[in-house]
Every structure is written in C-alpha cells, then in structure tokens.
C-alpha positions as CSV (number, residue, x, y, z in Angstrom):
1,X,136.0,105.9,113.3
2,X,136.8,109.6,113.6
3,X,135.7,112.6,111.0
4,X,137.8,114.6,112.5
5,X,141.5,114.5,113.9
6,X,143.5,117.4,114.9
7,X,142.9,119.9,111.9
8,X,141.8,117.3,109.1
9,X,138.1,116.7,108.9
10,X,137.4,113.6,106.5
11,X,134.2,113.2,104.8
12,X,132.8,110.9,102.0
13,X,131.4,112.4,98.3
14,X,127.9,110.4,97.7
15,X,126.0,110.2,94.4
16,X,122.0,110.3,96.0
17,X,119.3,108.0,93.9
18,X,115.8,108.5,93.8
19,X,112.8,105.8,93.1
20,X,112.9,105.0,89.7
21,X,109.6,106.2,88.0
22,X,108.9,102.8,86.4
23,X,108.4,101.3,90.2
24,X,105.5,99.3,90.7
25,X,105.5,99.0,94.3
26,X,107.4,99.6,97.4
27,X,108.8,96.9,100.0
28,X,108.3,97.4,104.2
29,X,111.0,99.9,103.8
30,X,109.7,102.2,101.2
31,X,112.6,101.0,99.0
32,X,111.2,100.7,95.1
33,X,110.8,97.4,94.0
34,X,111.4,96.3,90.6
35,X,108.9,95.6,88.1
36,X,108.8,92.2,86.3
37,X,110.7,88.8,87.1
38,X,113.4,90.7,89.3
39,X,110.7,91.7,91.8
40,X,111.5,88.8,94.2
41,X,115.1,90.4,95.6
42,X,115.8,93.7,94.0
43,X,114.9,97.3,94.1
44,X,115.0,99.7,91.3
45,X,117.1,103.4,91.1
46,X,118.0,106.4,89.0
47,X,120.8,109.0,89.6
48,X,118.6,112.1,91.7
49,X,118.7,115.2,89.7
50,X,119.2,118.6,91.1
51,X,116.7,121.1,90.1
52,X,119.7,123.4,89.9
53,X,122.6,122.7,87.0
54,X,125.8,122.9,88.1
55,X,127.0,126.2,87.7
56,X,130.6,124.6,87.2
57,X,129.2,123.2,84.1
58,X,126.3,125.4,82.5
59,X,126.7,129.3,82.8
60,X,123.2,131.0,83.4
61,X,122.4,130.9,80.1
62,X,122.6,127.5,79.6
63,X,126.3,127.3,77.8
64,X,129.1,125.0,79.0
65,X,131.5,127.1,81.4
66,X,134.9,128.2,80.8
67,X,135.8,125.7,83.6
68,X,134.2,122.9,81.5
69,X,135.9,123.7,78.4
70,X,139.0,123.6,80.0
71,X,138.4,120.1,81.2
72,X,136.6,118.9,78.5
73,X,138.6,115.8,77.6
74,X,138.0,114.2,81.1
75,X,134.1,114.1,79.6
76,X,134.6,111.9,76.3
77,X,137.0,111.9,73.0
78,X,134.7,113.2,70.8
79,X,133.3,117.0,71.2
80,X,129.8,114.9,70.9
81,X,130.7,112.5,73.3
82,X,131.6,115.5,75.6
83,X,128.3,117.6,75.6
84,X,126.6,113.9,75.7
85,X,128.1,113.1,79.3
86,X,127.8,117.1,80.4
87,X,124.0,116.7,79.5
88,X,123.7,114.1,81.9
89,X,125.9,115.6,85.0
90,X,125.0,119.1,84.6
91,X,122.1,118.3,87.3
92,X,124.1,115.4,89.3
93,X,123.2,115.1,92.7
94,X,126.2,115.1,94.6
95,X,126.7,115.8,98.9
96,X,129.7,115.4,101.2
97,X,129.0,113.6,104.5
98,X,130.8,112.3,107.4
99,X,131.5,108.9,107.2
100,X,130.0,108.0,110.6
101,X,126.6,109.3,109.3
102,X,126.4,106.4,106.9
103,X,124.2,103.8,108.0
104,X,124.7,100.7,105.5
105,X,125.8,100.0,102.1
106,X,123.9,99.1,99.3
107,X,125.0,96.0,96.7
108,X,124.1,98.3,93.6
109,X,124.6,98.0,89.7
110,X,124.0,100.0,86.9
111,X,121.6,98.1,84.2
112,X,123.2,97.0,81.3
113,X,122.9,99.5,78.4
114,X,124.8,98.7,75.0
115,X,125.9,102.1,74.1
116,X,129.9,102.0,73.0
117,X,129.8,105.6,73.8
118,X,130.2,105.3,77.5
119,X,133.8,103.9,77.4
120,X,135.1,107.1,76.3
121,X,133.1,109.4,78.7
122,X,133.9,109.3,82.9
123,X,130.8,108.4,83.5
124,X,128.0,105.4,83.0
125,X,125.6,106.4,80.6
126,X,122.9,105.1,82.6
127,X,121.0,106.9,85.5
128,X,119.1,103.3,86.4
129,X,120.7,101.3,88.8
130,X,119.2,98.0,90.5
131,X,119.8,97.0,94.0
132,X,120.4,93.4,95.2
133,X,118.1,93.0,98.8
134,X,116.4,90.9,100.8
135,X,112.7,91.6,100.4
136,X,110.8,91.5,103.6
C-alpha cells in the first residue's frame, strides 16, 4: 500500500498504551503480562498519558479552552459528565503515522467497568485495556 499518491498523503491516528502499573511480569517480548488467572494468554494496558495537556482542551492555567466549550456536548450530556471525560483526554496520547509503518495488530479490549456514565461521554471510561496473545 501507498501513503502517498499524487498530492494526498494518507496516514493513520493511533491511541499509544503503556504497561499497565499493576503488571507482574513481562513475556519474551517485553509485553506486560496480566496478573491473576488471565496470565496464561493476555497482556495488560493503559491509555499512555502525555506529560503535556492538550492545549486544545486546558488553557495554561489549567481551564477548559474556548475550543472545548464550544464542543462541549460531543464530551457527555451532563456539564459533569463533560469535565469527567475532558479530565481523562486532556493528556491523551495521540500520533499520526503512515500506515505502512504499522507492523501488526493487536486483539485488544477495554476491561469491563460498570459506570452508566460512559454511554453519554465519546469516550470509554477506562484507560485499562487487556490484550488477547499467544504467550511464548
């Protein structure tokens, strides 16, 4: 495949993850495995945070932006719900690559958290995600 044809370049937004801190060990390819009875074939995740906010979101003294306040509906129903789900993508860890750069894909779910909140927000309210693998 192509990134780039005539004047169109095409590239891919990615989320990155990072070892989830509650990771006992790590498999022949560094990847964390889970703690517990889901050890045998599955690796454990979190969203990676920036050490920078998003300056889209969170103005230099820490308020939301304009910019956010004018989208603010896409982020939950409630005004609560809203600074909720911009408390948890203020940091996101977001990059643009070219599609040929990515290697493999990952089987990946987020762990099951019963919070009613998260239908009306854009985003799971989870950063923990487990990774189906074959452990080496």
């Amino acid at each position: 495949m192509y990134d780039c044809t005539g004047d169109t370049l095409i590239l891919t937004l990615i989320r990155w993850f990072e070892p989830h801190p509650t990771d006992v060990s790590r498999d022949t390819q560094c990847r964390p495995v889970c703690p517990g009875i889901f050890n045998i074939n599955h690796c454990l995740w979190r969203y990676a945070r920036s050490p920078d906010v998003r300056s889209v979101f969170v103005d230099r003294t820490g308020q939301p932006t304009t910019a956010f306040y004018q989208q603010q509906y896409m982020f939950g129903k409630t005004p609560t719900t809203q600074l909720r789900c911009l408390e948890r993508e203020k940091n996101a860890y977001y990059d643009l690559v070219k599609p040929s750069s990515i290697k493999s894909i990952a089987n990946m779910c987020p762990v099951f958290e019963d919070n009613p909140d998260w239908h009306s927000c854009g985003v799971h309210p989870t950063s923990t995600w487990m990774q189906t693998v074959t452990l080496c």
